[in-house]
N, C-alpha and C positions, 0 to 999 in steps of 0.2 A: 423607434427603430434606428439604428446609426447604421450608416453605410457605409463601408469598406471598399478598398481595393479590390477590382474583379468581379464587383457585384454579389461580395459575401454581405452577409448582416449578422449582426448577433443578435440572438435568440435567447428566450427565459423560458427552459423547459421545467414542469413540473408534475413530477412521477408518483404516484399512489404506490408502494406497495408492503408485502407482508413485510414483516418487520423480524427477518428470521435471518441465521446467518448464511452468508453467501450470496446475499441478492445483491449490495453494493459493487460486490467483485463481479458478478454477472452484468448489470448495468455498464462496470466500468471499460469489462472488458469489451461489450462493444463497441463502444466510443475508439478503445485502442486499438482493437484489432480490424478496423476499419480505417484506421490512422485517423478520424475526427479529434481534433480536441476540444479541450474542458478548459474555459477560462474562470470559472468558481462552479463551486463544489459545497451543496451544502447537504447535510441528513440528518431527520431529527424524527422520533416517536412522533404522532399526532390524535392518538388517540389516547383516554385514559387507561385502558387496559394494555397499551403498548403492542397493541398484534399488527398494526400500521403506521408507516413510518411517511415521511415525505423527502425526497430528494429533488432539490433544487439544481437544476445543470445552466450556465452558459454556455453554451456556446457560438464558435461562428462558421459559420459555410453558407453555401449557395443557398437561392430557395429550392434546386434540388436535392442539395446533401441535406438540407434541413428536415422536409419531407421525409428523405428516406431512412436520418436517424426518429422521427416521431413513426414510421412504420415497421421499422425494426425491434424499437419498445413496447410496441403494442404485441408483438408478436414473443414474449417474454411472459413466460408463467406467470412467477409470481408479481407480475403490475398489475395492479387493477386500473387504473386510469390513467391517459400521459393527456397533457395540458400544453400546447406553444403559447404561453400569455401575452407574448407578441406579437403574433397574431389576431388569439380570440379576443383584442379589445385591450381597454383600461386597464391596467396593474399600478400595483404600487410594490418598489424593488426599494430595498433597503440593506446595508451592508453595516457591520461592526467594526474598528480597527482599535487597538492599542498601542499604545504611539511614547517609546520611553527618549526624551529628551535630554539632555546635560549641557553644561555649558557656563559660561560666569557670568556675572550677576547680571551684565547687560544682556547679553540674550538670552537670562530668563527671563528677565522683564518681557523683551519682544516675544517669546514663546507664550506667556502667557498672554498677552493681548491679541494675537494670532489665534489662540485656544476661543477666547474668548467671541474672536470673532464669528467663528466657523460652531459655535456654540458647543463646543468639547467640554466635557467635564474631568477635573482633574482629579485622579482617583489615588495618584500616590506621589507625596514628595517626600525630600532626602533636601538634604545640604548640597547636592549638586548633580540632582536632576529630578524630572516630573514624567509621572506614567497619566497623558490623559487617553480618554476615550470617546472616542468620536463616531458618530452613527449619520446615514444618510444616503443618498447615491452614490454610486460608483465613483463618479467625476468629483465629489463633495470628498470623497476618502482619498484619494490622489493627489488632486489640489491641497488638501492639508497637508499627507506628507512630502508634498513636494518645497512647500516653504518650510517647513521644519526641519525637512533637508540641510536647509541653508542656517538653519539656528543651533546645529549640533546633534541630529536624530541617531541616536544608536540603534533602536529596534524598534521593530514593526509586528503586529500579529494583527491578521484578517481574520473575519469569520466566513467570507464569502458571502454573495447573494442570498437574503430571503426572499419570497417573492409570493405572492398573491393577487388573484382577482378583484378588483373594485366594485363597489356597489353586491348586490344580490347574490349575480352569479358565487359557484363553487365548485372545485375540481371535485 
């Protein structure tokens, strides 16, 4: 858990619900119509027949605002389950980025040893620039584009936080 200014923390909230339209927008709009925000954003099917879906939320506030966003979702039709994985224990959070580089010959060299470092895999090159893809902690996708920053980064695409329970447990 990282501490904040104020005595906020971020939180890894993770939501069960039906997998039908309009529930993202009900979800979201709590968040905003309470002025909370959402520092990643993720939603995906998770079952085979697709009738549930899982939404992944950062966010950060107090331990009261954080309570009272996990008691407001539960009070939401279509969730079946809300999870703070921040709480209940162990998680493992993992993030996606694609990261398009350019630059001349010397900093591609340094981009690619950089790549290499941070264990990126390069998914696309050109004669004067590389699309890699890098997966891991929040801090691991940051710190990458923050040195590639410096080697010629033109674009960035996140996927936002996944996040899960370790060991047995399941939302």
């Amino acid at each position: 858990m990282i501490e904040l200014a104020q005595h906020q923390e971020r939180h890894t909230l993770s939501i069960i619900v039906d997998n039908e339209a309009g529930v993202l927008a009900r979800v979201i709009g709590l968040f905003s119509g309470r002025g909370y925000n959402i520092e990643h954003l993720t939603v995906a099917p998770v079952d085979l027949e697709g009738n549930e879906s899982r939404i992944t939320v950062v966010t950060i506030g107090t331990p009261h605002t954080i309570d009272q966003i996990q008691a407001q979702l539960d009070r939401l039709v279509p969730i079946h389950r809300v999870a703070d994985l921040t709480d209940e224990g162990p998680h493992v959070e993992r993030e996606l980025a694609l990261v398009k580089v350019s630059g001349d010959r010397e900093q591609r060299v340094e981009a690619l040893r950089v790549a290499e470092a941070f264990r990126a895999k390069r998914v696309d090159s050109s004669a004067k620039s590389f699309v890699f893809e890098v997966t891991g902690k929040t801090e691991k996708i940051k710190a990458f584009i923050e040195l590639m920053s410096e080697l010629g980064l033109d674009e960035v695409v996140r996927t936002g936080v996944a996040a899960l329970h370790r060991g047995q447990k399941v939302l």
